[in-house]
N, CA, C and O atoms as a CHARMM CRD file, in Angstrom:
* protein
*
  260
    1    1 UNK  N    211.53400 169.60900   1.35600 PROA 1      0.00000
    2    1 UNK  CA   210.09200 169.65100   1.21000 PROA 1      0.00000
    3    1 UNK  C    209.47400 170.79400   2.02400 PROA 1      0.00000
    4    1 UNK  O    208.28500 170.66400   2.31500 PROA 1      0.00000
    5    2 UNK  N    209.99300 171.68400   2.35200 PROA 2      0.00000
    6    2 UNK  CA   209.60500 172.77800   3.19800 PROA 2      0.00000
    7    2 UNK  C    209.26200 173.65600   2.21400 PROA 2      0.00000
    8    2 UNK  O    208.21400 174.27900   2.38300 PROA 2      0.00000
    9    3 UNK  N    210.14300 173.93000   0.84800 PROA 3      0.00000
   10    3 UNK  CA   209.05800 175.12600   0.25000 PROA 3      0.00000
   11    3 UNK  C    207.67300 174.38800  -0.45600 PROA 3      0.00000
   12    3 UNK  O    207.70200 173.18000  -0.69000 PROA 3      0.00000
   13    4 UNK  N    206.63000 175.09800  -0.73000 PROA 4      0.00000
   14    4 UNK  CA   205.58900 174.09500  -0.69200 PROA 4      0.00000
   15    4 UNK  C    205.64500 174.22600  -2.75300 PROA 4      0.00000
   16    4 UNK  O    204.80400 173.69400  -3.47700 PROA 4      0.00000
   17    5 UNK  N    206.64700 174.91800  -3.17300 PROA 5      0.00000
   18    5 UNK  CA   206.91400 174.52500  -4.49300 PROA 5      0.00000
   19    5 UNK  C    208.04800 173.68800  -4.95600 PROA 5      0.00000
   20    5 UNK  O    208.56400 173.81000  -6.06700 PROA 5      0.00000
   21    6 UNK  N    208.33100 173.01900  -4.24800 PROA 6      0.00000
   22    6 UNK  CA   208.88600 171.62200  -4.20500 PROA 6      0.00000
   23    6 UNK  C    207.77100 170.15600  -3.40500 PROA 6      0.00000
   24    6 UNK  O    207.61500 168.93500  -3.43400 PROA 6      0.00000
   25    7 UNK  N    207.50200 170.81500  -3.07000 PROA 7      0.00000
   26    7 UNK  CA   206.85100 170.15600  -1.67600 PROA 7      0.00000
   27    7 UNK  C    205.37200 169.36300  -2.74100 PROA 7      0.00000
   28    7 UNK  O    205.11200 168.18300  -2.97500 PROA 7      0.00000
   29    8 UNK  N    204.79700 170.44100  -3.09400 PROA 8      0.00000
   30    8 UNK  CA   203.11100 170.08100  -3.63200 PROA 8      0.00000
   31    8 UNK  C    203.29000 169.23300  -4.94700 PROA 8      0.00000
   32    8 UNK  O    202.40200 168.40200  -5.13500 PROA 8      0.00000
   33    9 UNK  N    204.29000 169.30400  -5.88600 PROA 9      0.00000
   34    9 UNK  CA   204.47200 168.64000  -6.97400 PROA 9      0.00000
   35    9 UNK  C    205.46400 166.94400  -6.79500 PROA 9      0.00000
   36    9 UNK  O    205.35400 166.00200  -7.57900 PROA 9      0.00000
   37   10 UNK  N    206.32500 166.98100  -5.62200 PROA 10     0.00000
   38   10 UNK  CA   207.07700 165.91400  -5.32000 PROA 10     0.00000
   39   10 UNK  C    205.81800 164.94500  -4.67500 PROA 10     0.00000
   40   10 UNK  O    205.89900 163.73900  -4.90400 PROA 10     0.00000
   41   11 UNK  N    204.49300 165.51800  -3.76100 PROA 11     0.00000
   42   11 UNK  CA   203.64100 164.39800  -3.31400 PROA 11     0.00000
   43   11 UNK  C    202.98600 163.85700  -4.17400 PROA 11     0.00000
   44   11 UNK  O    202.64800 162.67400  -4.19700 PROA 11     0.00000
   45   12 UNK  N    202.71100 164.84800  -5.10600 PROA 12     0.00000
   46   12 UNK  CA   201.81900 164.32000  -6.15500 PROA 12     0.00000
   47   12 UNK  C    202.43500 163.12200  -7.33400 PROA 12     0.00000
   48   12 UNK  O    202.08900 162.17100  -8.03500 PROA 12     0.00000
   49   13 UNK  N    203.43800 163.85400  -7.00100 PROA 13     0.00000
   50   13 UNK  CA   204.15500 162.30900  -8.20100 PROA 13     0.00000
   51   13 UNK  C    204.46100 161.27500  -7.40500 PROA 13     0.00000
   52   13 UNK  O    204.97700 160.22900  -7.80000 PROA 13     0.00000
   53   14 UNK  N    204.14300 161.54300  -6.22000 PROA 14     0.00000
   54   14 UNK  CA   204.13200 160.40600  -5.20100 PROA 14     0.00000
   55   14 UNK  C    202.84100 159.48800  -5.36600 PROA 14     0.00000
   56   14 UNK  O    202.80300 158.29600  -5.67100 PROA 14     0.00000
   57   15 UNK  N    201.58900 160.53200  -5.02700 PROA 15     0.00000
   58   15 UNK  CA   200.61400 159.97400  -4.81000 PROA 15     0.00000
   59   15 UNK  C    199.95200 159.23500  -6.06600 PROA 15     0.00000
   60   15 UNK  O    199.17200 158.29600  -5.90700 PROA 15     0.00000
   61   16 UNK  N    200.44300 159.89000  -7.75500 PROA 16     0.00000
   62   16 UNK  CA   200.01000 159.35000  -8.30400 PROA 16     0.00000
   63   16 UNK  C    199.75200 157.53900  -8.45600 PROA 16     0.00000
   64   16 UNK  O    198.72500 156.86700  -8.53900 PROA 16     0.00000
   65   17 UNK  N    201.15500 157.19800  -8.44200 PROA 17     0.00000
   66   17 UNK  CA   201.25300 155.48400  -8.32200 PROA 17     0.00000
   67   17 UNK  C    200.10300 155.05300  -7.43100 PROA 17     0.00000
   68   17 UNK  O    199.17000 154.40100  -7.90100 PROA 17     0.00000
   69   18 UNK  N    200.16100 155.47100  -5.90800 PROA 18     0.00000
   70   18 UNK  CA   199.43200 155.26700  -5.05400 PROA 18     0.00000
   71   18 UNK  C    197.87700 155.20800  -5.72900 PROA 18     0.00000
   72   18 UNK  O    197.28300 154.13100  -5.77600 PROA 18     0.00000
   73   19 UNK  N    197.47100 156.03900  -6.07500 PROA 19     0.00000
   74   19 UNK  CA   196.33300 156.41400  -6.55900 PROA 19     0.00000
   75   19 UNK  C    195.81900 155.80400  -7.55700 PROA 19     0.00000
   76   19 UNK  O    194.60900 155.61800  -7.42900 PROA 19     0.00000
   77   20 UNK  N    196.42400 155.29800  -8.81000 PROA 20     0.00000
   78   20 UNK  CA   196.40100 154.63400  -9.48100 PROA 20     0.00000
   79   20 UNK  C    196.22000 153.41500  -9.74900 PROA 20     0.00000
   80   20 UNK  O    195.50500 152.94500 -10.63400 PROA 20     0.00000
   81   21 UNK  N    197.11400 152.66500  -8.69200 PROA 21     0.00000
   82   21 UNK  CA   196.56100 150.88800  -8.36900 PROA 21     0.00000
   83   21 UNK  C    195.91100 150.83900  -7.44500 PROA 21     0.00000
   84   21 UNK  O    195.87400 149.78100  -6.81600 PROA 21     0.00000
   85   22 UNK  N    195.16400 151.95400  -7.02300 PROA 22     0.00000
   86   22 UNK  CA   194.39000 151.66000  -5.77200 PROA 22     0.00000
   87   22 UNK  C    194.27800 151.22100  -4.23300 PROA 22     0.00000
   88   22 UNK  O    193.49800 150.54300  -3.56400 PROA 22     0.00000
   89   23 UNK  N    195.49900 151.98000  -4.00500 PROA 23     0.00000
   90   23 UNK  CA   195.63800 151.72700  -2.77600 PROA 23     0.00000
   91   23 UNK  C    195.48700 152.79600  -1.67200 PROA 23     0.00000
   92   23 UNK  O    195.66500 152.62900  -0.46500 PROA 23     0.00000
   93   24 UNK  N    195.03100 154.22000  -2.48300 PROA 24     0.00000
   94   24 UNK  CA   194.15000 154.97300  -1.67500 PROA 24     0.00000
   95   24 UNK  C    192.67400 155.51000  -2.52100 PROA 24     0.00000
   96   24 UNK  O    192.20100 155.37400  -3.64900 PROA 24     0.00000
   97   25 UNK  N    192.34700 156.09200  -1.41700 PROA 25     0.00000
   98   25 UNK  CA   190.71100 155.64300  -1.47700 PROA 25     0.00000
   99   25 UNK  C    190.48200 156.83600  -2.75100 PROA 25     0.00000
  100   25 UNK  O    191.20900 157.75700  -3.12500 PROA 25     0.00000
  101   26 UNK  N    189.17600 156.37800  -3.20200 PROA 26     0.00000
  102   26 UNK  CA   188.89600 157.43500  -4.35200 PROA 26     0.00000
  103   26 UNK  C    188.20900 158.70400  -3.84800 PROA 26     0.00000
  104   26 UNK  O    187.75200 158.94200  -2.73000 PROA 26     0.00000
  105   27 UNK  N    188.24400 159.34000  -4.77200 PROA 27     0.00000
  106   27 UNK  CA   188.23300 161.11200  -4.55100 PROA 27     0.00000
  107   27 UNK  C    186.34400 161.31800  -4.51400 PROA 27     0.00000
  108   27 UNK  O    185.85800 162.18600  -5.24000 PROA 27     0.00000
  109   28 UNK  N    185.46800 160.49600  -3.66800 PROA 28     0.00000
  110   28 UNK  CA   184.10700 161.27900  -3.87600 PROA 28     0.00000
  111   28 UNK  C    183.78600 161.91300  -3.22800 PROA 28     0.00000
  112   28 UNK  O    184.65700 162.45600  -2.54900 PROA 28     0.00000
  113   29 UNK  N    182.25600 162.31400  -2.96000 PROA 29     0.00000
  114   29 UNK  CA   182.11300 163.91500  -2.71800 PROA 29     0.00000
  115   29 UNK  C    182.04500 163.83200  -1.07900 PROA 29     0.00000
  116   29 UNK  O    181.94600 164.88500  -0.44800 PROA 29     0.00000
  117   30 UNK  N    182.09400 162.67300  -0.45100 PROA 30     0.00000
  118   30 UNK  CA   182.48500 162.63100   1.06300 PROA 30     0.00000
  119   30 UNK  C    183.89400 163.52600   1.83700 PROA 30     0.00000
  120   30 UNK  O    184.02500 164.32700   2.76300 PROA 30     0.00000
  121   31 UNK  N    185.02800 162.65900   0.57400 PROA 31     0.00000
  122   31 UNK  CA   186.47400 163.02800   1.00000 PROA 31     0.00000
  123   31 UNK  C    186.01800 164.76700   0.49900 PROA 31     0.00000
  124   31 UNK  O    186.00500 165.60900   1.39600 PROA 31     0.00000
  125   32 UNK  N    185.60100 165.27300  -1.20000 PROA 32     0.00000
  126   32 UNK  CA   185.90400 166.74000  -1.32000 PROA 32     0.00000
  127   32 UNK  C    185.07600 167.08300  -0.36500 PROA 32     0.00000
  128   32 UNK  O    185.41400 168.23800  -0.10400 PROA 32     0.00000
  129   33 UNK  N    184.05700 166.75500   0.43300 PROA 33     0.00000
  130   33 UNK  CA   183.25800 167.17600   1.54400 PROA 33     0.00000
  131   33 UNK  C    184.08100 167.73900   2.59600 PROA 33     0.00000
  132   33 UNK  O    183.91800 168.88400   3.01900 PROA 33     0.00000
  133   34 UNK  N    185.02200 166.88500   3.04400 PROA 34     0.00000
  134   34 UNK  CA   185.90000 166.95200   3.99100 PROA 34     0.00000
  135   34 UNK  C    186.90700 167.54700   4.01700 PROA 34     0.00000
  136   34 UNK  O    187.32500 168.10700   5.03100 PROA 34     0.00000
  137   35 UNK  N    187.69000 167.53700   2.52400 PROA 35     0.00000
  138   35 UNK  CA   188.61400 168.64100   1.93200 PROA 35     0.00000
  139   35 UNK  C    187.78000 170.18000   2.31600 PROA 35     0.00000
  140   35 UNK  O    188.37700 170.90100   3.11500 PROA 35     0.00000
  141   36 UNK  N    186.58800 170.62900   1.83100 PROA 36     0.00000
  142   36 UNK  CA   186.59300 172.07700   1.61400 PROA 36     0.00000
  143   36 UNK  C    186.01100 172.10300   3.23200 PROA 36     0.00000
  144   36 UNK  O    185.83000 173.30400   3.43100 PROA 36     0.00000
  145   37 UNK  N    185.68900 171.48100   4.28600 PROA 37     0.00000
  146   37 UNK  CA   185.33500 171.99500   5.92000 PROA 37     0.00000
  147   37 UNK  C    186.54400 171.80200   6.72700 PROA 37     0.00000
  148   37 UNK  O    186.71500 172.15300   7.89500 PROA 37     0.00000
  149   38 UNK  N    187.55600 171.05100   5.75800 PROA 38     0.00000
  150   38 UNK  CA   189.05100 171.61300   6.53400 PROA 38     0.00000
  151   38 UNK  C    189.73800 172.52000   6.10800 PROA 38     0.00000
  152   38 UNK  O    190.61800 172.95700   6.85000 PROA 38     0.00000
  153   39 UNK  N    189.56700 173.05800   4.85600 PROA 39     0.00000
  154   39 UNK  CA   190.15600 174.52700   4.17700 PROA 39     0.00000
  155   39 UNK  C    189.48200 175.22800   4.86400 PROA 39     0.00000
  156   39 UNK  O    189.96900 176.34600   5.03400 PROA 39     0.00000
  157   40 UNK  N    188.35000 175.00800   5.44500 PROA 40     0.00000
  158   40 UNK  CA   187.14100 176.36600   5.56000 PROA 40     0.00000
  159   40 UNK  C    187.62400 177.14600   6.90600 PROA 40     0.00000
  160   40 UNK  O    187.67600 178.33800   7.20700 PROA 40     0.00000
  161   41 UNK  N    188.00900 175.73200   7.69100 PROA 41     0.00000
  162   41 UNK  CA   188.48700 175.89000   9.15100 PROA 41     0.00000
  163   41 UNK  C    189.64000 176.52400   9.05300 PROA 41     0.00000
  164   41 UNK  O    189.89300 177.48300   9.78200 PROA 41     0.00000
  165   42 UNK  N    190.51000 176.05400   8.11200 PROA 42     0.00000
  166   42 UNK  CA   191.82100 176.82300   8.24500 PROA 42     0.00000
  167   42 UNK  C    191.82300 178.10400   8.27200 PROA 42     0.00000
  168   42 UNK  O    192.24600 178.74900   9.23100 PROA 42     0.00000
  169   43 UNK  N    191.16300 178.80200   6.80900 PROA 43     0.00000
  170   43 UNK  CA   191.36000 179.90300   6.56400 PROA 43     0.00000
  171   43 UNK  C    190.34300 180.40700   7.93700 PROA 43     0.00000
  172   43 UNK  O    190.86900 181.12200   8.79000 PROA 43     0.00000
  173   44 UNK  N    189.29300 180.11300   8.04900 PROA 44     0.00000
  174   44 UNK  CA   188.92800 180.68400   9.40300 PROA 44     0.00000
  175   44 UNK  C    189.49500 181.28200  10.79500 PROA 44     0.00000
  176   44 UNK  O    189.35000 182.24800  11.54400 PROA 44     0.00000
  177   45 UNK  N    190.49200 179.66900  10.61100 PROA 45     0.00000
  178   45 UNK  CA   191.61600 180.13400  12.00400 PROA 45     0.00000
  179   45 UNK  C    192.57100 181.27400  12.05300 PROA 45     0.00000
  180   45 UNK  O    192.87300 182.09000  12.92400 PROA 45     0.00000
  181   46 UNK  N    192.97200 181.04000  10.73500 PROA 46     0.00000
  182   46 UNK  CA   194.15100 182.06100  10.23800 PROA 46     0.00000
  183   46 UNK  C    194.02500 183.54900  10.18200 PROA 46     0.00000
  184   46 UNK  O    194.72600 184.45900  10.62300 PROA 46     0.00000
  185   47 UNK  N    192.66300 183.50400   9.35000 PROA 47     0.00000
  186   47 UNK  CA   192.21500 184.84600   8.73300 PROA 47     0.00000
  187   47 UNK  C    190.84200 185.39600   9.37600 PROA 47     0.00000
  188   47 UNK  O    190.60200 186.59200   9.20800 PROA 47     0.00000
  189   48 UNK  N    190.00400 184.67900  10.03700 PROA 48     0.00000
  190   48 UNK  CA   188.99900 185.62500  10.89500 PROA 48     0.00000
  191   48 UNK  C    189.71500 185.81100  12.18400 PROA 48     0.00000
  192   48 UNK  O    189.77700 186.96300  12.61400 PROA 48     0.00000
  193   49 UNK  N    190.22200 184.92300  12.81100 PROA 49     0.00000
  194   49 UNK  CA   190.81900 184.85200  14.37400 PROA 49     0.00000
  195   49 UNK  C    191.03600 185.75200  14.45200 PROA 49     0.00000
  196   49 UNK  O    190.11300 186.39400  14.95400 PROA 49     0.00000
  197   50 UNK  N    192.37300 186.64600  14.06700 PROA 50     0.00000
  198   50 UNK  CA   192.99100 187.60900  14.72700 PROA 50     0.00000
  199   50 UNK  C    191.56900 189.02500  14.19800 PROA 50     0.00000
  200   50 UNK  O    191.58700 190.18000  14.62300 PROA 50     0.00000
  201   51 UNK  N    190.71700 188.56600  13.41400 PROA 51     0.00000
  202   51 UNK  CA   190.10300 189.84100  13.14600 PROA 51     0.00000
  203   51 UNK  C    189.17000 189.42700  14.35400 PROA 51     0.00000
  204   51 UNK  O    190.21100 189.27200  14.99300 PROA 51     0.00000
  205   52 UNK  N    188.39700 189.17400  15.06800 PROA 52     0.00000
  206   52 UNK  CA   188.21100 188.35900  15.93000 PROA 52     0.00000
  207   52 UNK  C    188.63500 188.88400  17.32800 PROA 52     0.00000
  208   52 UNK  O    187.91700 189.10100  18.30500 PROA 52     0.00000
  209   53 UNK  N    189.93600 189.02900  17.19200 PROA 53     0.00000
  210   53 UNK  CA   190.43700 189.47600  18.56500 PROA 53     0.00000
  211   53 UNK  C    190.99000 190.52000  18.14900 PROA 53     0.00000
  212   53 UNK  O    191.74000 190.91400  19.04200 PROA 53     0.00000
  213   54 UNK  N    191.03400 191.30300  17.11900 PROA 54     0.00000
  214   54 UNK  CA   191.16400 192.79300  17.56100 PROA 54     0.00000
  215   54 UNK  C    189.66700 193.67300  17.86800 PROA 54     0.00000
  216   54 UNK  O    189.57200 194.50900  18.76600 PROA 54     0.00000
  217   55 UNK  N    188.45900 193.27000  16.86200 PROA 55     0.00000
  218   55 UNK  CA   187.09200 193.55100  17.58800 PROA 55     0.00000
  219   55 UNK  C    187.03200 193.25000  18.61300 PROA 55     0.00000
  220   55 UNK  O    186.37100 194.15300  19.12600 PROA 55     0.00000
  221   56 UNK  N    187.47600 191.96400  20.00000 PROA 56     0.00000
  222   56 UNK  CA   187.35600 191.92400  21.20400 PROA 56     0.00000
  223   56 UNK  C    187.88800 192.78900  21.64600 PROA 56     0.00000
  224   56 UNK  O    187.32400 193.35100  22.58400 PROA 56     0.00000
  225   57 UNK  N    189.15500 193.28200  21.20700 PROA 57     0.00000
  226   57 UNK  CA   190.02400 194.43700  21.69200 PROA 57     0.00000
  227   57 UNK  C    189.42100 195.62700  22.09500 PROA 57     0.00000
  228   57 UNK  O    189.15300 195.97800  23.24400 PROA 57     0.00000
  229   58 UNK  N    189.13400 196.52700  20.49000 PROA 58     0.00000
  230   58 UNK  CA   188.62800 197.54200  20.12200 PROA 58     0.00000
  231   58 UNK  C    187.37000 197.73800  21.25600 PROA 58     0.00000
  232   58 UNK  O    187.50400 198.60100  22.12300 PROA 58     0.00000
  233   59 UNK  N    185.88700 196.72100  21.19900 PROA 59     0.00000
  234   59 UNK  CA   185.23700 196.75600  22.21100 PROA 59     0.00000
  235   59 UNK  C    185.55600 196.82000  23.70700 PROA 59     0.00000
  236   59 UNK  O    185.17500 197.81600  24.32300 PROA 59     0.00000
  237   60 UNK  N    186.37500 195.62800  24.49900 PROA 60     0.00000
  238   60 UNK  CA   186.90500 195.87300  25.76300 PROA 60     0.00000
  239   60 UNK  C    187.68000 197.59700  25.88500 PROA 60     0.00000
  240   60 UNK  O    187.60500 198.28000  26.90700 PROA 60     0.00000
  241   61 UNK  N    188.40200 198.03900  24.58100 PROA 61     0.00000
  242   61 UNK  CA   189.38500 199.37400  24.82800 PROA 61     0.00000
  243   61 UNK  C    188.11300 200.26900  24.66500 PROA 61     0.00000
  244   61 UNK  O    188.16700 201.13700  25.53600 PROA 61     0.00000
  245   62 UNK  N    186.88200 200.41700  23.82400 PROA 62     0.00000
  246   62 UNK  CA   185.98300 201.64100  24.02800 PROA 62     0.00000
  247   62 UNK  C    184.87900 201.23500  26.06900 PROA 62     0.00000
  248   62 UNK  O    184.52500 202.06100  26.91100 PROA 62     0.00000
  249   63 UNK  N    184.77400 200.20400  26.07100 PROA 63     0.00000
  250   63 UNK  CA   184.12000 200.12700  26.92300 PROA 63     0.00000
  251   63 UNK  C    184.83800 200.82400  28.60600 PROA 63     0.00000
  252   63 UNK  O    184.29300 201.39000  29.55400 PROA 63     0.00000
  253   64 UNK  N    186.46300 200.36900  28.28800 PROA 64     0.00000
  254   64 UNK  CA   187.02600 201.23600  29.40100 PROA 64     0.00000
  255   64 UNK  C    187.14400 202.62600  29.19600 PROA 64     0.00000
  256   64 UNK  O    186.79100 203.07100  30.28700 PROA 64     0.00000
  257   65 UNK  N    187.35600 203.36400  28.64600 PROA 65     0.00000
  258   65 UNK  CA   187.46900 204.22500  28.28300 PROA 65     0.00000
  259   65 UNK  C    185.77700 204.90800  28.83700 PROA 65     0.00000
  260   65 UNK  O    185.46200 206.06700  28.57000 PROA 65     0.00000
């Protein structure tokens, strides 16, 4: 389950059953609420961060200079 193209299709045929008789919760706009401000964070962490800290860089390296 480490490549996530094994990985994303094996949960889902997991989760379907689950999902189906109801034994997890349904999909409204609370949970996709919560889905897209934890994608948002991710890609944030991932992909502004380091841009992030090379502008801290760039600034601290012109300011010595």
């Amino acid at each position: 389950m480490a490549d996530w193209k094994t990985g994303v299709p094996l949960a889902m045929l997991t989760a379907m059953p689950l999902y189906s008789s109801g034994l997890l919760p349904g999909f409204d706009e609370r949970l996709q609420l919560g889905f897209i401000i934890m994608l948002a964070g991710a890609v944030l962490v991932k992909e502004a961060g380091p841009m992030f800290k090379s502008w801290k860089a760039e600034a601290a390296k012109a300011k010595n200079q």
